[in-house]
C-alpha positions in Angstrom: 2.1 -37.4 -40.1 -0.1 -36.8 -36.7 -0.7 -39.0 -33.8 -4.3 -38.1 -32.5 -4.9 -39.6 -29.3 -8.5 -39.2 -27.6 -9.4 -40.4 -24.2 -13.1 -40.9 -24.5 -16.2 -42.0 -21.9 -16.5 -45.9 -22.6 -19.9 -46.1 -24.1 -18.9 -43.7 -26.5 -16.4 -46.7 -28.1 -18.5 -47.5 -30.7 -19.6 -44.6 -31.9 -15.7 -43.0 -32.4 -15.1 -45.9 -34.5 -18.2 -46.0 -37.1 -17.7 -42.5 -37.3 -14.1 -43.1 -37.4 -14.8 -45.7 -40.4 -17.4 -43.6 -42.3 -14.2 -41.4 -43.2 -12.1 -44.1 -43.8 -9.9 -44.8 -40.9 -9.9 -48.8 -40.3 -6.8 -49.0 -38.2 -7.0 -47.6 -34.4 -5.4 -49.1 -30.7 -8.1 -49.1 -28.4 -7.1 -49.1 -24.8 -8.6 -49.4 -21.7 -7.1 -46.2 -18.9 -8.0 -45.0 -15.9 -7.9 -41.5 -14.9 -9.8 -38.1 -13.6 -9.5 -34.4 -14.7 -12.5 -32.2 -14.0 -14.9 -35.2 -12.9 -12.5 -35.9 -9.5 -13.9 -39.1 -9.5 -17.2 -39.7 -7.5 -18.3 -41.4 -4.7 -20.5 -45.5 -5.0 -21.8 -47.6 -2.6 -21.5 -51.4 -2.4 -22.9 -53.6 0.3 -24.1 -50.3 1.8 -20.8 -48.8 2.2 -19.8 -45.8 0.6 -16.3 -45.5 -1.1 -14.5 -43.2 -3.3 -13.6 -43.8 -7.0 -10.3 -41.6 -7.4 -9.5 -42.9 -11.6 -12.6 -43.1 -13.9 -12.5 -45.7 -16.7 -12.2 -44.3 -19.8 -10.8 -45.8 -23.1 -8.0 -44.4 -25.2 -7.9 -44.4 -28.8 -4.9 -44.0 -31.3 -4.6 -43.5 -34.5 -1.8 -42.3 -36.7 -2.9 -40.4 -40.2 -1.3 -38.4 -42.7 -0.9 -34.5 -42.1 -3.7 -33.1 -44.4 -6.1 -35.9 -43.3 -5.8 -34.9 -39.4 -8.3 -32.3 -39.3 -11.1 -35.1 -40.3 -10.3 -37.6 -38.1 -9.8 -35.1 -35.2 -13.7 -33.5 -36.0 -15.2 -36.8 -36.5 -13.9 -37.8 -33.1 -15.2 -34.4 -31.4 -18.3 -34.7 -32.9 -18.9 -38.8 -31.7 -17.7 -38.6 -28.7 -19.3 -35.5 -27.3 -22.6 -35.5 -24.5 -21.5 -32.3 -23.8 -21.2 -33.7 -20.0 -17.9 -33.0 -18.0 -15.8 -36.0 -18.4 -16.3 -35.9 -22.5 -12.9 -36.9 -22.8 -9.9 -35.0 -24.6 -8.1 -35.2 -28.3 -4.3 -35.1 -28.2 -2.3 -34.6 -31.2 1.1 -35.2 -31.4 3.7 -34.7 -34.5 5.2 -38.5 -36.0 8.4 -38.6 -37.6 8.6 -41.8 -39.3 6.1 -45.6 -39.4 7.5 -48.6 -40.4 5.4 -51.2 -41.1 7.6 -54.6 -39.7 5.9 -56.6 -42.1 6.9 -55.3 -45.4 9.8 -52.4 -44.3 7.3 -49.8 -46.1 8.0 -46.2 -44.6 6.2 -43.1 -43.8 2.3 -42.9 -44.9 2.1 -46.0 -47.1 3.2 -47.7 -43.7 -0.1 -46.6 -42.0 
């Protein structure tokens, strides 16, 4: 099983998750980060003054999926998310040993 994790622009929510649906994926955590790579934060005023904005909001999204289904979930995020604008976002994928689901102590994939 994978872990993909995708830190994504926050307008660009909704359209991870239909696509994210379409290919059947209807469990996800959503959260809401802050942080900067490329974009090094930017500069707004309020009240007329100017101030710097050093983290960006962005939103992170997780979803855990079997091994051969990985690939789909990781091109249907890359293809939703993308303006093809610095500050896209990024797709980490990370290798999960073992889910439990609490509820019913199923394990491995029928647990996600």
């Amino acid at each position: 099983m994978k872990k993909i994790e995708a830190i994504v622009k926050p307008f660009k929510l909704d359209d991870v998750r239909d696509a994210l649906n379409e290919i059947g994926i209807h469990g996800m955590t959503v959260t809401e980060v802050k942080g900067f790579g490329r974009q090094k934060g930017h500069t707004e005023l309020y009240r007329g003054a100017e101030y710097v904005v050093d983290f960006i909001p962005k939103i992170k999204i997780e979803v855990v999926t079997s091994d051969d289904f990985a690939p789909k979930v990781i091109d249907a995020i890359e293809k939703s998310a993308k303006s093809g604008k610095i500050g896209d976002g990024k797709i980490f994928v990370y290798p999960i040993e073992e889910v439990i689901r609490i509820r019913t102590g199923e394990r491995g994939e029928k647990a996600v």
